[in-house]
PQR file with spaces between the fields and no chain letter, atoms N, CA, C, O and H, PARSE charges and radii, in Angstrom:
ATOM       1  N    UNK     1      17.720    0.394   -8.809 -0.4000 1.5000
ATOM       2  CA   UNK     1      16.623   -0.541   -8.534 -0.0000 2.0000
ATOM       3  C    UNK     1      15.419    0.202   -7.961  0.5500 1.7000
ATOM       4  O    UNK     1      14.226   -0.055   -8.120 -0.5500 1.4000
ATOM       5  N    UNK     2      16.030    1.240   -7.217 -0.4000 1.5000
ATOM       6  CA   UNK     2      14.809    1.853   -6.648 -0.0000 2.0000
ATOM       7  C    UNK     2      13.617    2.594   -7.772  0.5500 1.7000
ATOM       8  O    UNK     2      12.403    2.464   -7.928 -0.5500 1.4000
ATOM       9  H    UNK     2      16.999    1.449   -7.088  0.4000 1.0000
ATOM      10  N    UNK     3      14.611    3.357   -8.379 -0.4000 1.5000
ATOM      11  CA   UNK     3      13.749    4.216   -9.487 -0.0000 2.0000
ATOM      12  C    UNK     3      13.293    3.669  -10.246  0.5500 1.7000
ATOM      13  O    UNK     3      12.340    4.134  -10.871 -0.5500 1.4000
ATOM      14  H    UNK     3      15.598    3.462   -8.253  0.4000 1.0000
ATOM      15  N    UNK     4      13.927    2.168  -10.547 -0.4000 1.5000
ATOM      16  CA   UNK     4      12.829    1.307  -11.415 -0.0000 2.0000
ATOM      17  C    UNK     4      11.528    1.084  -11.032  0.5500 1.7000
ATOM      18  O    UNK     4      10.590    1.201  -11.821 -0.5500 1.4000
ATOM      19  H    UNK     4      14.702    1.791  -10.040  0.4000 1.0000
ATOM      20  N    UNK     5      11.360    0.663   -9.473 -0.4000 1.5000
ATOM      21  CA   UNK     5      10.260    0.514   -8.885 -0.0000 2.0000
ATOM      22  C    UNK     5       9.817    1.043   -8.754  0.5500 1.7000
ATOM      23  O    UNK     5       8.643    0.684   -8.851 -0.5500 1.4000
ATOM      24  H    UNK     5      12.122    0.568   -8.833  0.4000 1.0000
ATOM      25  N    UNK     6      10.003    2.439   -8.400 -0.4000 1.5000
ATOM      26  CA   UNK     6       9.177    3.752   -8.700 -0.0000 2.0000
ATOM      27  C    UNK     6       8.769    3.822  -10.045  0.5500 1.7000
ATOM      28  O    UNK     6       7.543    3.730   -9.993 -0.5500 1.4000
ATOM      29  H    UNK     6      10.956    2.730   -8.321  0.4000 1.0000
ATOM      30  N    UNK     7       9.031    3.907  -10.939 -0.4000 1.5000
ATOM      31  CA   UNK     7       8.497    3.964  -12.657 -0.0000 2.0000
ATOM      32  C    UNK     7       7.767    3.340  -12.788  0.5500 1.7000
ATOM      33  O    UNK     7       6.701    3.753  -13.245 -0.5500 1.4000
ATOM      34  H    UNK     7      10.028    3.981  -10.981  0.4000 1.0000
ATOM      35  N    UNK     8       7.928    2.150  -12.493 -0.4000 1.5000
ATOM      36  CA   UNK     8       6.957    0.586  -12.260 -0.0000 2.0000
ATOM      37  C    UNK     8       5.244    0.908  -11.389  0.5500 1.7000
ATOM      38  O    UNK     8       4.074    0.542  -11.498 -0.5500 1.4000
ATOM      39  H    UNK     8       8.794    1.815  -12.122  0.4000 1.0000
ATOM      40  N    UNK     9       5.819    1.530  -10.805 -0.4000 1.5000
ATOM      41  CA   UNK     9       4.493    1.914   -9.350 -0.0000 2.0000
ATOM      42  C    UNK     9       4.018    3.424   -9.997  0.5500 1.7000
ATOM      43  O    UNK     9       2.796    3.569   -9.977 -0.5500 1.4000
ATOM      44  H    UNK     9       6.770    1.828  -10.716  0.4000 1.0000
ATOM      45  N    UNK    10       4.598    4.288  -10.427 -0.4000 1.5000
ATOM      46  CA   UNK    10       4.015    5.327  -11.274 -0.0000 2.0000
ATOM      47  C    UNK    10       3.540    4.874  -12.439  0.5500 1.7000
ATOM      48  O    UNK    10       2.769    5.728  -12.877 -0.5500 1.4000
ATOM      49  H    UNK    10       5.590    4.170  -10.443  0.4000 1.0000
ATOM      50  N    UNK    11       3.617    3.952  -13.164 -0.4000 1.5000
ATOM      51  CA   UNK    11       2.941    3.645  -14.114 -0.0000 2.0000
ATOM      52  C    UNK    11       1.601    2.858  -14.050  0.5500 1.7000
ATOM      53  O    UNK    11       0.678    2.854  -14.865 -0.5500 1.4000
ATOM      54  H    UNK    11       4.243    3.258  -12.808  0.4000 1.0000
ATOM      55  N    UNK    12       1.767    2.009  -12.549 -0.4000 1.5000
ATOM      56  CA   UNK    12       0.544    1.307  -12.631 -0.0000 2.0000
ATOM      57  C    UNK    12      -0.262    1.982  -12.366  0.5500 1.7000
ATOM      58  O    UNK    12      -1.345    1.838  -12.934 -0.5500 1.4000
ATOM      59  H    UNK    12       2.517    2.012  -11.887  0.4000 1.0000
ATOM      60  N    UNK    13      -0.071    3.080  -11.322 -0.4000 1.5000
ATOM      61  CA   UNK    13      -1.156    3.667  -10.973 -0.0000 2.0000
ATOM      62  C    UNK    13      -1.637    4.658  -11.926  0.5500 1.7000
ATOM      63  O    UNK    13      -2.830    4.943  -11.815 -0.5500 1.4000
ATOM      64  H    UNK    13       0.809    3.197  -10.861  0.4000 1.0000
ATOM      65  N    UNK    14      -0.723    5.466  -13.178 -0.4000 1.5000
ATOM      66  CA   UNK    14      -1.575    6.449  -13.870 -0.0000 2.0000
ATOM      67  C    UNK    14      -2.763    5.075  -14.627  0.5500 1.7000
ATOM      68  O    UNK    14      -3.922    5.318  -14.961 -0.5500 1.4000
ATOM      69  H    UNK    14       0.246    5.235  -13.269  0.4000 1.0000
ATOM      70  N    UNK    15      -2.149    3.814  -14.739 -0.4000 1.5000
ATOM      71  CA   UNK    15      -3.094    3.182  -15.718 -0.0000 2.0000
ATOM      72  C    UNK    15      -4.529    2.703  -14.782  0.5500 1.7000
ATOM      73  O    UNK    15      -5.668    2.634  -15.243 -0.5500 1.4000
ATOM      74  H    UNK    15      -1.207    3.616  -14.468  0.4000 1.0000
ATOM      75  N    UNK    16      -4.145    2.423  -13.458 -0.4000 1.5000
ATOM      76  CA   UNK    16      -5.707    2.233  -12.520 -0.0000 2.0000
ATOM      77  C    UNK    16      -6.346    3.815  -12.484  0.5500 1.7000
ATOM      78  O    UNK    16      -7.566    3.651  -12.484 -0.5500 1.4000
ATOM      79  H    UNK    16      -3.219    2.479  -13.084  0.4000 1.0000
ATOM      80  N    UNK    17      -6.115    4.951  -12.460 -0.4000 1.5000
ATOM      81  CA   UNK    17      -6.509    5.977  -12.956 -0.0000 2.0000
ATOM      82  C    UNK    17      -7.476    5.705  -14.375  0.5500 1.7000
ATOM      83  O    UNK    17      -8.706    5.729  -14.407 -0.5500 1.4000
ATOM      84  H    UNK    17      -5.124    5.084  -12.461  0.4000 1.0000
ATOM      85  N    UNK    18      -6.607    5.458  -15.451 -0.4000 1.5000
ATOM      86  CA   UNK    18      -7.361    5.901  -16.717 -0.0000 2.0000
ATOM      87  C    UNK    18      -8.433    4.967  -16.668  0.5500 1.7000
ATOM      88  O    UNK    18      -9.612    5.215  -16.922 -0.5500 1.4000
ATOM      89  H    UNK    18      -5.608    5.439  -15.425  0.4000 1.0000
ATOM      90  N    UNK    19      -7.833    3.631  -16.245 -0.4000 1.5000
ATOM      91  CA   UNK    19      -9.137    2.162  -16.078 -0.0000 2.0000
ATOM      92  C    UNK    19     -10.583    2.887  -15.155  0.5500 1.7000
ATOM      93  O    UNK    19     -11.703    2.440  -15.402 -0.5500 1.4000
ATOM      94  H    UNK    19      -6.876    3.430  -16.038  0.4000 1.0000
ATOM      95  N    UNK    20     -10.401    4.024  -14.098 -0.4000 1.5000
ATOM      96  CA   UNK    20     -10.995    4.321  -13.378 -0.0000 2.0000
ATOM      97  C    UNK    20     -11.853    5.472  -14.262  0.5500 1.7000
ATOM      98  O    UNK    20     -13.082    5.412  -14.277 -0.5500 1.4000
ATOM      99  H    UNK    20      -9.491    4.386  -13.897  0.4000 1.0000
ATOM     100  N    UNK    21     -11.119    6.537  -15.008 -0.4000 1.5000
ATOM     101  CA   UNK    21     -11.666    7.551  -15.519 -0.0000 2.0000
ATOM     102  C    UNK    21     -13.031    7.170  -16.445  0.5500 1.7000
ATOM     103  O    UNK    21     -14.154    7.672  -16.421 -0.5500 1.4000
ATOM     104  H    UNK    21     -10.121    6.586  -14.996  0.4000 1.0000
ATOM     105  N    UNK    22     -12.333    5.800  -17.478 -0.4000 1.5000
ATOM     106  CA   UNK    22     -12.913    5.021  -18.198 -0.0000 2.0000
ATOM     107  C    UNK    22     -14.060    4.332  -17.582  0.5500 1.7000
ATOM     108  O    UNK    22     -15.077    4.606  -18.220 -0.5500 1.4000
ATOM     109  H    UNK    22     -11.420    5.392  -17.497  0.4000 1.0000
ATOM     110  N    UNK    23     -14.279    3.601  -16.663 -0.4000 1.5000
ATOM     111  CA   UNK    23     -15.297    3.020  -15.764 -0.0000 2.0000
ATOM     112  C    UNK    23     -16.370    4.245  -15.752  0.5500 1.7000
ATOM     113  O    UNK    23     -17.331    4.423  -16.501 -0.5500 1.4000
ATOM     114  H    UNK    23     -13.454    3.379  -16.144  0.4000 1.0000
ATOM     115  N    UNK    24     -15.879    5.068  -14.612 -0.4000 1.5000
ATOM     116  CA   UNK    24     -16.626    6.125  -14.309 -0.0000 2.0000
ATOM     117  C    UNK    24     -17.092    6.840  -15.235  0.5500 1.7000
ATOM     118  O    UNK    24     -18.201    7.305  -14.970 -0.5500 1.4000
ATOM     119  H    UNK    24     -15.099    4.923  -14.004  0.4000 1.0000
ATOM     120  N    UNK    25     -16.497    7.225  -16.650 -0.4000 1.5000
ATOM     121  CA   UNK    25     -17.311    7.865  -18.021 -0.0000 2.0000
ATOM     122  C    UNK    25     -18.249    6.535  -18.259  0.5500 1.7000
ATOM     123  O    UNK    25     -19.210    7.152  -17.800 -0.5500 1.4000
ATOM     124  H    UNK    25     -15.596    6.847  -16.865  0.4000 1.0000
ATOM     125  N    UNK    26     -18.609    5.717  -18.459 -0.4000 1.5000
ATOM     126  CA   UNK    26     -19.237    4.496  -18.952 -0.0000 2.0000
ATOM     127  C    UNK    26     -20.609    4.882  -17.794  0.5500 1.7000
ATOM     128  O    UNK    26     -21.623    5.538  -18.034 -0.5500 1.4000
ATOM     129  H    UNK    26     -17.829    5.215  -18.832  0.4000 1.0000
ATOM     130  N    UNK    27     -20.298    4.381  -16.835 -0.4000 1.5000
ATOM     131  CA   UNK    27     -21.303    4.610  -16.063 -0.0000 2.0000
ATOM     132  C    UNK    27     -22.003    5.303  -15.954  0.5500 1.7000
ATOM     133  O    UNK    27     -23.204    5.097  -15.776 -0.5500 1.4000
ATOM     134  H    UNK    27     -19.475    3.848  -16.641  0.4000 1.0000
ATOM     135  N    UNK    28     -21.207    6.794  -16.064 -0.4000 1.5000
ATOM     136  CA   UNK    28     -22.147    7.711  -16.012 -0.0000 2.0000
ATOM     137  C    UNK    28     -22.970    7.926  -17.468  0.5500 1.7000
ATOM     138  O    UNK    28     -24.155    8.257  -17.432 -0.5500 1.4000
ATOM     139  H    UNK    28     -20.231    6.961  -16.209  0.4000 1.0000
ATOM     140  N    UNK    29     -22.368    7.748  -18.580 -0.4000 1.5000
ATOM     141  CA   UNK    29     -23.337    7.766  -19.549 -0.0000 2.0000
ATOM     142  C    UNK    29     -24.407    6.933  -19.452  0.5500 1.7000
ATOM     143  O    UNK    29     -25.431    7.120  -20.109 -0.5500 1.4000
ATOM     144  H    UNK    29     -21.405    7.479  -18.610  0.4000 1.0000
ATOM     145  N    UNK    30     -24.267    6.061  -18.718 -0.4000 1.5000
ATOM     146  CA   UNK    30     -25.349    4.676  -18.321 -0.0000 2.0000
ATOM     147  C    UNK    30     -26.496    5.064  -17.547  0.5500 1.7000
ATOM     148  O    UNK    30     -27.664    4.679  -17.603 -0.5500 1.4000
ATOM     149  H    UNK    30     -23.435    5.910  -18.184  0.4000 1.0000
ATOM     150  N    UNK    31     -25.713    6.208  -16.548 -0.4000 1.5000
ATOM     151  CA   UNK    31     -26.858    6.585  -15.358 -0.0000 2.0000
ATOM     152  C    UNK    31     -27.535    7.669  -15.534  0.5500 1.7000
ATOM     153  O    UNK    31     -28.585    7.958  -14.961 -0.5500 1.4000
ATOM     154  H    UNK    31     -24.764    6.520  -16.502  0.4000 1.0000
ATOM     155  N    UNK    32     -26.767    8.513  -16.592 -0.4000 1.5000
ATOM     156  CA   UNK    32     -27.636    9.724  -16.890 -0.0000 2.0000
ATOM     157  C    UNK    32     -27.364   10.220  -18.743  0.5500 1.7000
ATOM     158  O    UNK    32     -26.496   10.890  -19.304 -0.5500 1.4000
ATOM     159  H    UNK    32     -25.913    8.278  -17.057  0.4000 1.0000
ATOM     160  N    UNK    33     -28.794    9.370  -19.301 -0.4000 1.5000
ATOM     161  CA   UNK    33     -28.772    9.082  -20.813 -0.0000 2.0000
ATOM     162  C    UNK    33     -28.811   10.916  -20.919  0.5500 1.7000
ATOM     163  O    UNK    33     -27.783   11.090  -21.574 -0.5500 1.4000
ATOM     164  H    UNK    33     -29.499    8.826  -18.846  0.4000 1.0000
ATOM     165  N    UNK    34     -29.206   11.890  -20.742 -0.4000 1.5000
ATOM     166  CA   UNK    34     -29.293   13.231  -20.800 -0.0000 2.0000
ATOM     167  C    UNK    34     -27.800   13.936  -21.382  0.5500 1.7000
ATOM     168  O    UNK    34     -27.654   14.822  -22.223 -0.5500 1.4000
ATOM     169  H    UNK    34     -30.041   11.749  -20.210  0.4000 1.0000
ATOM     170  N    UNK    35     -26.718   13.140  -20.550 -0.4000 1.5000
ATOM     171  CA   UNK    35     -25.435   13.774  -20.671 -0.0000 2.0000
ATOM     172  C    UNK    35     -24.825   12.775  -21.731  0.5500 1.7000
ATOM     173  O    UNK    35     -23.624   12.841  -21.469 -0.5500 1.4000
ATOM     174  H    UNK    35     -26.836   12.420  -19.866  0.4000 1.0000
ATOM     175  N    UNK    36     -24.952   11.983  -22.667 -0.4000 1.5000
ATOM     176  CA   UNK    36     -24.699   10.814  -23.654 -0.0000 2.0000
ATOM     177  C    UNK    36     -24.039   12.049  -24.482  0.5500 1.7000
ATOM     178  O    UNK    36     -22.834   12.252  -24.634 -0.5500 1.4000
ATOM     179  H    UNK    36     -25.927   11.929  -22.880  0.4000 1.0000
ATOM     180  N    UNK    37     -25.033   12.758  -24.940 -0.4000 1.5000
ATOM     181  CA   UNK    37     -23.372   13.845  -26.126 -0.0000 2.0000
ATOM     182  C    UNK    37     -22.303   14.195  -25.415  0.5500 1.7000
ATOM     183  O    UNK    37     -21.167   14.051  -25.867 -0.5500 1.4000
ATOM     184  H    UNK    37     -26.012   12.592  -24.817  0.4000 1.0000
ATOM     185  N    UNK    38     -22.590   14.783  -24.015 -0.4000 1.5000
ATOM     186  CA   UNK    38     -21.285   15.374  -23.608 -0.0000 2.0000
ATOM     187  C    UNK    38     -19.808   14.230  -23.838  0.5500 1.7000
ATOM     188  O    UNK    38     -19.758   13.160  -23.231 -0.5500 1.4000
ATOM     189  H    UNK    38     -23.513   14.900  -23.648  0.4000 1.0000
ATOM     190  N    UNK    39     -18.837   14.628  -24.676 -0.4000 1.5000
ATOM     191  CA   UNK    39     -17.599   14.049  -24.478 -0.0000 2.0000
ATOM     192  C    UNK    39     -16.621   15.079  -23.861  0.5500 1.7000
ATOM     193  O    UNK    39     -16.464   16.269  -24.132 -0.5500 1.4000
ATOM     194  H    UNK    39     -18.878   15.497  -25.169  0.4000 1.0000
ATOM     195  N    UNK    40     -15.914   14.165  -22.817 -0.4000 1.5000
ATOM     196  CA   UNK    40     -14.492   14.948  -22.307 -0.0000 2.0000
ATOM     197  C    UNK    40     -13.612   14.643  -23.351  0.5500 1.7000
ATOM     198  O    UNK    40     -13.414   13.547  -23.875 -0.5500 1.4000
ATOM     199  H    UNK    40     -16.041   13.198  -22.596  0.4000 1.0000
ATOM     200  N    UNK    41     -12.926   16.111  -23.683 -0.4000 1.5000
ATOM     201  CA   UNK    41     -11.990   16.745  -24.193 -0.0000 2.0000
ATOM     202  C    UNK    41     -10.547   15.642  -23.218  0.5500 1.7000
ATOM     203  O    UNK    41     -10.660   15.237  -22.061 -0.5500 1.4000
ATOM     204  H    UNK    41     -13.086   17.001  -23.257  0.4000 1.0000
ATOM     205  N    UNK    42      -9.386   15.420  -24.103 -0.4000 1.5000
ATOM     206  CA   UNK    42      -8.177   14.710  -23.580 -0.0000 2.0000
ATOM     207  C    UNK    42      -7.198   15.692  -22.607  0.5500 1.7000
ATOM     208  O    UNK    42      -6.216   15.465  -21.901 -0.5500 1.4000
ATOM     209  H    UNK    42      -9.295   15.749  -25.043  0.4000 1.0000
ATOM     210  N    UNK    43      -7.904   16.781  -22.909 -0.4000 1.5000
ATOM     211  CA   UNK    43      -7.202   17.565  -21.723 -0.0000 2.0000
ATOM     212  C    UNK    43      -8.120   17.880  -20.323  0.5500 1.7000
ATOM     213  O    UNK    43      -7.661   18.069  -19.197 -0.5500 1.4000
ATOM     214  H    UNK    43      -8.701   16.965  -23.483  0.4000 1.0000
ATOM     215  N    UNK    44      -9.276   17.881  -20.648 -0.4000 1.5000
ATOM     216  CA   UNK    44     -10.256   17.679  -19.463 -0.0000 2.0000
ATOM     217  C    UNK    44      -9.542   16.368  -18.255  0.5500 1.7000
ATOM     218  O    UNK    44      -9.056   16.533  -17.136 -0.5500 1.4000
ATOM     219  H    UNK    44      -9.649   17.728  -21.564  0.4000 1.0000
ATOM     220  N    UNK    45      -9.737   15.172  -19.018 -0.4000 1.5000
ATOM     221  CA   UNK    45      -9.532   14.010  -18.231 -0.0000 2.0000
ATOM     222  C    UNK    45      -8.013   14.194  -17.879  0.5500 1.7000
ATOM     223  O    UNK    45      -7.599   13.549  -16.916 -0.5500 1.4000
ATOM     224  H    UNK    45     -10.132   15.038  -19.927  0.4000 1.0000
ATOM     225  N    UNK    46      -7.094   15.046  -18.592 -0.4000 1.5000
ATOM     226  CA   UNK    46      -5.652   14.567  -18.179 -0.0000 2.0000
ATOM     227  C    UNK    46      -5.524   16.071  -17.059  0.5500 1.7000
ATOM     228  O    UNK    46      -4.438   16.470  -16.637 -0.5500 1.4000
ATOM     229  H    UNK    46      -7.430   15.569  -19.375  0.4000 1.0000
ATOM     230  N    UNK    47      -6.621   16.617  -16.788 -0.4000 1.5000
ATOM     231  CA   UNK    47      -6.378   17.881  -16.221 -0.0000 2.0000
ATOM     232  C    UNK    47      -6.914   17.176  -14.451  0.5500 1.7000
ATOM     233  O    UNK    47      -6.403   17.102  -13.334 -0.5500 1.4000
ATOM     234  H    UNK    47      -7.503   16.294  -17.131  0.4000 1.0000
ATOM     235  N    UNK    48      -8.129   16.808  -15.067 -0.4000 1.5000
ATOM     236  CA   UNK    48      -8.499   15.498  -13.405 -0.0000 2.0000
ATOM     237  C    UNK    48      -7.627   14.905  -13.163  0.5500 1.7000
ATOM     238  O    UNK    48      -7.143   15.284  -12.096 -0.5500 1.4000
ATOM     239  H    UNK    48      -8.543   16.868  -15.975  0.4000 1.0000
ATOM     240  N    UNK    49      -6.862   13.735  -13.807 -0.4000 1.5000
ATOM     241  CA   UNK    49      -6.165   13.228  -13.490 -0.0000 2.0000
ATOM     242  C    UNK    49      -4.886   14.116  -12.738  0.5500 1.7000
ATOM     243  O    UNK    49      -4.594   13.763  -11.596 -0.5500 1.4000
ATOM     244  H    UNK    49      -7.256   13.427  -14.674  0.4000 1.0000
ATOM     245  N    UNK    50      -4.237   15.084  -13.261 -0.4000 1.5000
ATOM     246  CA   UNK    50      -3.251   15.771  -12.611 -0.0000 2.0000
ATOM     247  C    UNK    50      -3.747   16.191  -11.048  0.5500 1.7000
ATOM     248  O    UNK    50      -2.907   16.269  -10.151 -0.5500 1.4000
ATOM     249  H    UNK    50      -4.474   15.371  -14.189  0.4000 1.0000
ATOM     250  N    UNK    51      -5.529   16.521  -10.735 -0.4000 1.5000
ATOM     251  CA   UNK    51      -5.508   16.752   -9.658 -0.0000 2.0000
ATOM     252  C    UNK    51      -5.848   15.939   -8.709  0.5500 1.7000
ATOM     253  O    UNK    51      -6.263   16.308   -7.610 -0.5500 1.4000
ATOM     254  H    UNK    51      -6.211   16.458  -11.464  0.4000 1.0000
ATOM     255  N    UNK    52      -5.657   14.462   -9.161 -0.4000 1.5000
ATOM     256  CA   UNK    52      -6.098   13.739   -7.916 -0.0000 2.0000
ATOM     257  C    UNK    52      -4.896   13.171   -7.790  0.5500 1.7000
ATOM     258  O    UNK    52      -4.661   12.480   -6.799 -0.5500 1.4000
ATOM     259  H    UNK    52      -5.320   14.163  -10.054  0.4000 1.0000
ATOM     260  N    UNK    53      -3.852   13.391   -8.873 -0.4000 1.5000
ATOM     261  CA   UNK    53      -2.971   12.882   -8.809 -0.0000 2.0000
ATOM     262  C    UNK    53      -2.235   13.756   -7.237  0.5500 1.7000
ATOM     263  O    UNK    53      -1.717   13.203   -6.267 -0.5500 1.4000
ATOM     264  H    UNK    53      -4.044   13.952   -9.679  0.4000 1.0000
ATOM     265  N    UNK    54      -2.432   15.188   -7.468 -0.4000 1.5000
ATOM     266  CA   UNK    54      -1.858   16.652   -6.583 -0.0000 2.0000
ATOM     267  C    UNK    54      -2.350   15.741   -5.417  0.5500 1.7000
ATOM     268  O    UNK    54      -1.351   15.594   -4.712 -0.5500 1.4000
ATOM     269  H    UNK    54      -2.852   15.637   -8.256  0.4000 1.0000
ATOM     270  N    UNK    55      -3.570   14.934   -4.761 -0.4000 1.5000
ATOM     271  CA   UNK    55      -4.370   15.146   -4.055 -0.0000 2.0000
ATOM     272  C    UNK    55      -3.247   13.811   -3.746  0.5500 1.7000
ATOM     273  O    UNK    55      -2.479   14.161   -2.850 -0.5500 1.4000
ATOM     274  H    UNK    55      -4.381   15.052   -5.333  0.4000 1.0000
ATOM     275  N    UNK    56      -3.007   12.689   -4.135 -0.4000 1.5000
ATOM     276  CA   UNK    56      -1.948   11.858   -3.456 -0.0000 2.0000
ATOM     277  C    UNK    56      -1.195   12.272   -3.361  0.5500 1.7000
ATOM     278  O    UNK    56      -0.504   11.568   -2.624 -0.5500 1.4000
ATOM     279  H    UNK    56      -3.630   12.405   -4.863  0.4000 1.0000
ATOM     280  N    UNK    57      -0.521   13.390   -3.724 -0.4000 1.5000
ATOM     281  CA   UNK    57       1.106   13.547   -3.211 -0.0000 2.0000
ATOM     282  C    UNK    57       0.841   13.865   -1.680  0.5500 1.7000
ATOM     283  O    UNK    57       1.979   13.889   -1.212 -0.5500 1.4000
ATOM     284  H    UNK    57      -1.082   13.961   -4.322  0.4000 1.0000
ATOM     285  N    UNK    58       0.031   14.099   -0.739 -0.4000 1.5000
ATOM     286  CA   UNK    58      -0.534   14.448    0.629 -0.0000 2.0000
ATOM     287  C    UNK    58       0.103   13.328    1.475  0.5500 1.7000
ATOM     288  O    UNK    58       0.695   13.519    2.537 -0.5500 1.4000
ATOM     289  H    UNK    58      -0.894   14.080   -1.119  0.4000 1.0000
ATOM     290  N    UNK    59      -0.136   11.845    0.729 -0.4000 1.5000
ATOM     291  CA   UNK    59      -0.221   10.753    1.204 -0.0000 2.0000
ATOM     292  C    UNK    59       1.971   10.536    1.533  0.5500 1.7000
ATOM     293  O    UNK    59       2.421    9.507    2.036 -0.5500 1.4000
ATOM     294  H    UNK    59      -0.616   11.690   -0.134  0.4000 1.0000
């Protein structure tokens, strides 16, 4: 039961992550039309994600 809830709680949060990555790319193409070509690469964003992920394991 436990590790379910853990899977459960690791999953929501990689997905408030990507909802977040996603927000924050939107916006910023919004706030700075200059950077509109730049696209992140799927290993860029999954490389952030691994380090903020590093940055909760603290918690």
């Amino acid at each position: 039961m436990t590790l379910s809830f853990l899977s459960r709680w690791t999953a929501n949060i990689a997905l408030l992550i990507a909802l977040l990555f996603v927000t924050v790319g939107s916006a910023n193409a919004e706030l700075q039309p200059m950077n509109k070509n730049k696209y992140y690469s799927m290993q860029e964003i999954i490389g952030s994600g691994h380090n903020f992920l590093d940055k909760l394991q603290i918690i």
